[in-house]
C-alpha positions in Angstrom: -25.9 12.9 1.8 -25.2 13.3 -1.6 -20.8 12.1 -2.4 -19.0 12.4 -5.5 -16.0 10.7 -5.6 -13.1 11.1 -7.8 -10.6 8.4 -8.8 -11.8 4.6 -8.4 -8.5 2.6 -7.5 -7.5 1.7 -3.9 -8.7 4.4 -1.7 -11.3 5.5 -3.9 -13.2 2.5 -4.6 -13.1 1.7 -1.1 -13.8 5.2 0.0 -17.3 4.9 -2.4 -18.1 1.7 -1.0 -17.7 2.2 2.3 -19.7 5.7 2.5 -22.7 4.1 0.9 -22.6 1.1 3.5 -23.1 4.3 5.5 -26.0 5.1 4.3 -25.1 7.5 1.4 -25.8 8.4 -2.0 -22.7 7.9 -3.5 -21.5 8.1 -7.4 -18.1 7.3 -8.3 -16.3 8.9 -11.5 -12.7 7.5 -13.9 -11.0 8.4 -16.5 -10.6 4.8 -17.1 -13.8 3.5 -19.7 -12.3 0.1 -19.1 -12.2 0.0 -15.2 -15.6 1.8 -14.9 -17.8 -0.3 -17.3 -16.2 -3.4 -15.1 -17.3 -1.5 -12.2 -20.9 -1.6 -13.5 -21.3 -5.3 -14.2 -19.7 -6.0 -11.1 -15.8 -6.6 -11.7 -13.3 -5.6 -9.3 -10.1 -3.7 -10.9 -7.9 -5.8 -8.1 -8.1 -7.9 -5.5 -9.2 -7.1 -1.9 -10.8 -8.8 1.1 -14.5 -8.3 1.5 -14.5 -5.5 -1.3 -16.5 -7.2 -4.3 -19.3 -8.4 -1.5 -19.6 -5.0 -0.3 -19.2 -3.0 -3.9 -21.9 -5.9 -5.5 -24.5 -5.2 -2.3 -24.4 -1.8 -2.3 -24.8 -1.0 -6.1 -27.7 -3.3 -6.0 -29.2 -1.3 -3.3 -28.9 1.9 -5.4 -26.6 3.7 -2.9 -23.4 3.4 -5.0 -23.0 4.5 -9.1 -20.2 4.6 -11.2 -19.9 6.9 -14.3 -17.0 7.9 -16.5 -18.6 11.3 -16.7 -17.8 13.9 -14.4 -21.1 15.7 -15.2 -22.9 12.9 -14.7 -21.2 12.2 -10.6 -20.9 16.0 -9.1 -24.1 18.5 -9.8 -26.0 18.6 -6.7 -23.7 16.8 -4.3 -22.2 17.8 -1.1 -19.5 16.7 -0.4 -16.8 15.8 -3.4 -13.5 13.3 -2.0 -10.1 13.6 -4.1 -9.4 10.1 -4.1 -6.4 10.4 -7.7 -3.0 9.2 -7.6 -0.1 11.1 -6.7 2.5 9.2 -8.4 5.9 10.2 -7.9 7.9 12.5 -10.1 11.9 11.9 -11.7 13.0 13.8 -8.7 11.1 12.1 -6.0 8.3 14.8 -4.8 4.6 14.0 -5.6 3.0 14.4 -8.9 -0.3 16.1 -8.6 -1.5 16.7 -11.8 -4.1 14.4 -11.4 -5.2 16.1 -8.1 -5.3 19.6 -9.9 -7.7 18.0 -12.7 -9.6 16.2 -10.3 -10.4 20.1 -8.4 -11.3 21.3 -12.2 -13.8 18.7 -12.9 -15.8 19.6 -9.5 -15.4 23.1 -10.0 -16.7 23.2 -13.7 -19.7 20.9 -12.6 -20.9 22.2 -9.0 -24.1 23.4 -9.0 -24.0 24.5 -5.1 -21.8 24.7 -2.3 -19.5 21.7 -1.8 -17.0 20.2 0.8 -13.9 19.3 -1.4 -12.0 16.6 0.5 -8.6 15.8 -0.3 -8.3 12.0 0.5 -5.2 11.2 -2.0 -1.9 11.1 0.1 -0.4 15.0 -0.8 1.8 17.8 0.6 1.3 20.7 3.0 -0.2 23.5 0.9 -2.1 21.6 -1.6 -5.3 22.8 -0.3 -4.4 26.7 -1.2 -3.5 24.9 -4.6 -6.8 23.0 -4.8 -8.9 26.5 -3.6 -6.7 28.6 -6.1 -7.8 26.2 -8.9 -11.1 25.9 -7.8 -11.5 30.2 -8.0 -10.1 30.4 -11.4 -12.5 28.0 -13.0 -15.2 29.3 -10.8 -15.2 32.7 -9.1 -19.1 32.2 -9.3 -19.3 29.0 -6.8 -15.8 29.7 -5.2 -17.2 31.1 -2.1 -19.2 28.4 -1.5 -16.7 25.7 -2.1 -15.0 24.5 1.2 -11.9 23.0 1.1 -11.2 19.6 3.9 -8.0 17.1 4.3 -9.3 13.8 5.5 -6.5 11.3 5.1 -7.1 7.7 4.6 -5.3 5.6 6.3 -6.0 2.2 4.7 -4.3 -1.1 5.2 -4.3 -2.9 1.6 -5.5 -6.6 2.5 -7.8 -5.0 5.1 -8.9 -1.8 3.7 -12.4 -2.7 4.1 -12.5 -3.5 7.9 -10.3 -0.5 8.3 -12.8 1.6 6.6 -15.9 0.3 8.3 -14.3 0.0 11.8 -11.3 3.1 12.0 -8.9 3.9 15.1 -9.7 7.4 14.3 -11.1 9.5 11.5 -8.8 13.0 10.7 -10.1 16.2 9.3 -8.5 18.9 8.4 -10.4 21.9 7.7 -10.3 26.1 8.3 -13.9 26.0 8.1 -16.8 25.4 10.9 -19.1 24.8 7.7 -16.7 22.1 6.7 -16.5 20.5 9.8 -20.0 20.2 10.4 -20.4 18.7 7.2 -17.9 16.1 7.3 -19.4 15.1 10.9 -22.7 14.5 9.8 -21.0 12.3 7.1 -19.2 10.2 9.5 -21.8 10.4 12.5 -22.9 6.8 11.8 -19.1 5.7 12.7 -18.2 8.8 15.4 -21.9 7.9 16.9 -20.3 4.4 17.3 -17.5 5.5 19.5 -14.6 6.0 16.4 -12.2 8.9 17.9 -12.9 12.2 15.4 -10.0 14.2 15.5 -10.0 17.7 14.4 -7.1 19.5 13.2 -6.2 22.7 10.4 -5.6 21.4 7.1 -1.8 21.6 6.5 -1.8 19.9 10.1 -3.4 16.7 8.6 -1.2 17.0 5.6 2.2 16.4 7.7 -0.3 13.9 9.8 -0.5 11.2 7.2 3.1 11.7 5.6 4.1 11.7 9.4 2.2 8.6 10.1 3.5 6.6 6.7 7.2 8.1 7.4 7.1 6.4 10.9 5.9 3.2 9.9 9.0 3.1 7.5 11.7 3.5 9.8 10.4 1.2 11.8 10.5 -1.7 9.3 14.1 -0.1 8.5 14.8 0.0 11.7 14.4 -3.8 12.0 16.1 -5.0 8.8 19.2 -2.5 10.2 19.2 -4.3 13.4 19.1 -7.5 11.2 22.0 -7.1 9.9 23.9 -6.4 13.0 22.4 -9.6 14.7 23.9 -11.6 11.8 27.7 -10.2 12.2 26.8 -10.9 16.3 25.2 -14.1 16.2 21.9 -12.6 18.2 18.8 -14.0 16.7 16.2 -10.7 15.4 13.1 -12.3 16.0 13.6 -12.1 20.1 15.3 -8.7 19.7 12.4 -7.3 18.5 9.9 -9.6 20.5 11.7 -8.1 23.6 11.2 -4.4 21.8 7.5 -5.2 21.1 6.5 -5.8 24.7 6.9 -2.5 26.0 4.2 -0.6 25.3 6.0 2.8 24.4 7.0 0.9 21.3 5.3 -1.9 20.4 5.2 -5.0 18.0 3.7 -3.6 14.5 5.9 -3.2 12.2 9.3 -4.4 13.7 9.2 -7.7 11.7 12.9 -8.2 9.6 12.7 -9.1 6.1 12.9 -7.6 2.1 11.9 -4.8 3.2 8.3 -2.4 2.7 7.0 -2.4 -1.1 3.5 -1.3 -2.2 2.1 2.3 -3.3 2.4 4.2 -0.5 5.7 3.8 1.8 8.0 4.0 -1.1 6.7 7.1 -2.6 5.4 9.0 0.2 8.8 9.4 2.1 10.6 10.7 -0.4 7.9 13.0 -1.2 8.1 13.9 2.3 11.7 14.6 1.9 11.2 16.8 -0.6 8.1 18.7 0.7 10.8 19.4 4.1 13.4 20.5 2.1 11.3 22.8 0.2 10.1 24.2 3.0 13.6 24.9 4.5 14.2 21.6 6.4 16.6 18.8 6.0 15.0 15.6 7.0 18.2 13.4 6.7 16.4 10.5 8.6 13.9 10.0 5.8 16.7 9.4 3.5 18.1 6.7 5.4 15.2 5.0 5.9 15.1 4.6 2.3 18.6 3.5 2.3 17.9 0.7 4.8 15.5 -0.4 2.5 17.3 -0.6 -0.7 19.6 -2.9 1.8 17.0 -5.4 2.4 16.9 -6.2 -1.4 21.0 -6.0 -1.5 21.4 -8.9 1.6 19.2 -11.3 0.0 20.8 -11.2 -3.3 23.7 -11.9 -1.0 21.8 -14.8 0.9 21.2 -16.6 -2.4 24.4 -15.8 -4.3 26.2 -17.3 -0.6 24.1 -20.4 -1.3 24.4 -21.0 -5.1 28.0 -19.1 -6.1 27.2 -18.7 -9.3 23.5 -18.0 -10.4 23.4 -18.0 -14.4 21.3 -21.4 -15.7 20.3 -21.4 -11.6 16.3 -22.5 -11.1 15.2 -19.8 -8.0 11.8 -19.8 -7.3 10.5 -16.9 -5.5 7.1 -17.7 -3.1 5.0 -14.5 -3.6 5.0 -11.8 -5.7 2.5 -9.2 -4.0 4.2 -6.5 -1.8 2.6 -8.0 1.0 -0.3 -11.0 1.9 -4.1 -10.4 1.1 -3.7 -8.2 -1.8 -3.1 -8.5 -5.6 -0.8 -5.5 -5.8 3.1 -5.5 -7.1 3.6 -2.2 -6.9 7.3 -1.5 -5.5 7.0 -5.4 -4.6 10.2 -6.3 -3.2 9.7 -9.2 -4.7 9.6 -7.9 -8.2 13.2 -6.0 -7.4 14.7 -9.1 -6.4 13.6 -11.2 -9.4 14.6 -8.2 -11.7 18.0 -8.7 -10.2 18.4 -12.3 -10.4 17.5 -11.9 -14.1 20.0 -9.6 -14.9 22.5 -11.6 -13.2 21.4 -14.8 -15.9 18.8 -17.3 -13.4 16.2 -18.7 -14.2 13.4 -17.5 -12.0 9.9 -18.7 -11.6 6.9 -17.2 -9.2 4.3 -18.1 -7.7 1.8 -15.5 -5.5 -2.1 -16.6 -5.0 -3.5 -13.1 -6.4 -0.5 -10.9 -7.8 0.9 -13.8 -10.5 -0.8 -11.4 -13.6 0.5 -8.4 -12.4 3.5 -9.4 -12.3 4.0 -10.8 -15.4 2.7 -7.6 -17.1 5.6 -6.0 -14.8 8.4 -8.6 -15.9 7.6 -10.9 -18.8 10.5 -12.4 -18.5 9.1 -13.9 -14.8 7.8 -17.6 -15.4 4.6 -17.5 -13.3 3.7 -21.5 -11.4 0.6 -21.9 -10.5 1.0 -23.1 -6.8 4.1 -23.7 -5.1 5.3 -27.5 -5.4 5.0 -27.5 -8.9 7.0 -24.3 -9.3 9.9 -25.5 -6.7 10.0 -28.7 -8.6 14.1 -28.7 -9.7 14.6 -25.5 -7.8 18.2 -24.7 -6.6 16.8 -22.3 -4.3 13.5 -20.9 -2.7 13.1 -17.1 -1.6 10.0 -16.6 0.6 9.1 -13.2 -0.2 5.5 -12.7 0.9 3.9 -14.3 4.2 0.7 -15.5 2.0 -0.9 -18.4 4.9 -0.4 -20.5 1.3 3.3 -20.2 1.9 3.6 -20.4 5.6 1.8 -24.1 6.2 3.6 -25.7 3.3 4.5 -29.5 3.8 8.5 -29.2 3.9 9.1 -32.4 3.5 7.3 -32.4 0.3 8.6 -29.2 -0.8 12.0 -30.7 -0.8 11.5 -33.9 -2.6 10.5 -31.1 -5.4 13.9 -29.5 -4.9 17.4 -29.7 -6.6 19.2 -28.2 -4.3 17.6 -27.9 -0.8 17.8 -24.2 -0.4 15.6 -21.9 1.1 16.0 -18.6 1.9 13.7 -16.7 3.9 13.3 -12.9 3.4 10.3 -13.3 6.1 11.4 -15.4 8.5 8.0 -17.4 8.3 10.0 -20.9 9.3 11.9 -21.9 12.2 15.1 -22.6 11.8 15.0 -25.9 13.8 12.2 -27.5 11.7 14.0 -26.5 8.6 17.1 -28.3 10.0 15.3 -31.3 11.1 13.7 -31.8 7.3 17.2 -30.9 6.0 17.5 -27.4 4.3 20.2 -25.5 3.9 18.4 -22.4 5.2 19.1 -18.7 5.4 16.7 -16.3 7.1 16.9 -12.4 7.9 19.3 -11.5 11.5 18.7 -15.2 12.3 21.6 -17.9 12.1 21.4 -19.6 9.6 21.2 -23.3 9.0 23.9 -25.4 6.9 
């Protein structure tokens, strides 16, 4: 089948990718000049797991194209996937300016009828918004032009597997035209045994908000039941070890720590707050999830202000920079709000991450980046594990604290055990664990 898709960055490029590893004819379209020509000889715009292999193979194989010209990506295609950002607005709802462009550029370029698949993260009702658009510019074509929701539901770090090998593909669609499409798109996964679930379009709308709002208040969940097992003495890794084994719950996502960062969590619920108040619902659990989390930030800065007293002229080196392992992304990194803080409050504060060290010195240029972790823990006062990078979990801690100052760690991850890090001598301070003196 013939695929446009619109918007190249983490769900897009992915999205491109993985549909002409399908079998495909796919041809990606940007804005971005810069991003796209790097495309074309081969660059990837940020760092993912198996995603350069796959994007270098199938360009070479002709399947997948990349063009800054919308003119150039959509006549003749079938199926056309939103894949833009939907950044979020002053007041905390989704902006989807990009996603109303997006619908103009396929409507103005169709030359037939067309599936268009919203794949970008957006409220109930922006399918009516997407068809209204797509009428206006096109009353000629609009007939033809199917609207579809197919949420991704993409893990950054493993994006690709979870592309190639999903727990379940969503569409969203009012339409037996659309849905017949779309399954002929995915047969080669669904023919492989990949659930296909079939739903009406504002259904899978509240499905993926639902699905990222959930994730959140479990994290939040676990970093409020931290700080209860630190005023009780109770240790949070076996709380939520004993929570994890029953299978109504489960382990995933109950891990204690800085809290959730990236693109998604933190801008999808409150957008999701503000799509259920709009709609005539108060969702006051949404905005305590997000309170939870602000939290996280709030005890470390605690943690390390407990350990140092005061932290102007203080060395704190802060072990990964990414918002999570396997990606280059800083994007509402947890990290990044912490070492704001510290620099506000006079320390000197040094980084070091395997992928996400340039991003976040475009972020905060104030952030002295280290390129691996002895060298920047070398007259440290204090360590903050921030990301679980495997770089950062097997460290040799005997030689991280010869590099030390002040034999200080604290650990917004929990990656260490409290008795090795007495044994080699730290003064260490996890997340709803004791901690060590």
């Amino acid at each position: 089948m013939k695929v446009a898709v619109i918007g190249t960055g983490h769900v897009g490029l992915v999205t491109s990718a993985t549909l002409a590893n399908l079998g495909h004819e796919v041809c990606a379209t940007d804005l971005d000049t810069e991003k796209i020509s790097g495309l074309q000889a081969g660059r990837m715009p940020y760092f993912e797991p198996g995603l350069e292999e796959l994007v270098v193979a199938e360009t070479a194989s002709g399947r997948l194209k990349f063009t800054v010209d919308p003119a150039e990506a959509i006549p003749g295609i079938e199926v056309a996937f939103i894949c833009v950002g939907t950044p979020p607005r002053a007041g905390g709802e989704a902006n989807l300016v990009a996603v109303e462009g997006a619908a103009r550029d396929i409507a103005r370029n169709a030359t037939g009828p067309v599936v268009i698949v919203e794949k970008s993260t957006v409220p109930a009702g922006t399918a009516t918004l997407v068809q209204r658009t797509i009428t206006r510019e096109r009353p000629d074509l609009a007939p033809m032009m199917q609207i579809a929701s197919n949420p991704e539901f993409l893990r950054e770090g493993k994006a690709v597997a979870d592309s190639l090998e999903p727990d379940r593909i969503l569409l969203g669609a009012e339409n037996e035209t659309a849905f017949e499409v779309l399954r002929r798109l995915y047969a080669p996964l669904t023919d492989k045994g990949v659930p296909l679930i079939e739903t009406s379009i504002a259904t899978a709308e509240i499905a993926k908000h639902a699905c990222n709002a959930f994730l959140a208040m479990k994290i939040s969940y676990a970093n409020a039941l931290a700080r209860l097992c630190e005023l009780a003495g109770a240790d949070v890794k076996d709380v939520v070890r004993v929570m994890g084994a029953d299978a109504r719950i489960g382990p995933a996502f109950l891990n204690a720590g800085l809290g959730y960062g990236g693109f998604c969590l933190p801008k999808d619920i409150p957008a999701f707050e503000r799509l259920s108040a709009r709609l005539g619902y108060e969702f006051p659990l949404l905005a305590e999830v997000e309170k939870i989390n602000a939290h996280a930030i709030d005890a470390a800065m605690a943690k390390i202000t407990e350990a140092l007293w005061n932290l102007e002229g203080k060395r704190i080196v802060l072990l990964g920079l990414a918002f999570k392992p396997d990606t280059d992304d800083t994007r509402f990194s947890p990290a990044l709000n912490l070492a704001k803080r510290l620099l506000a409050e006079g320390a000197d504060v040094i980084g070091y991450d395997p992928q996400a060290g340039p991003n976040a010195k475009n972020e905060i240029p104030d952030l002295e980046i280290a390129d691996d972790p002895y060298s920047a823990s070398s007259g440290a006062h204090c360590i903050v594990v921030c990301t679980e990078w495997d770089e950062i979990t097997s460290l040799d801690l005997s030689r991280l604290k010869a590099e030390m100052a002040y034999p200080v760690v604290v650990d917004g991850r929990n990656v260490f055990e409290p008795e090795d890090m007495a044994r080699e001598g730290f003064t260490y301070h996890p997340m709803g664990r004791p901690s060590i003196a």
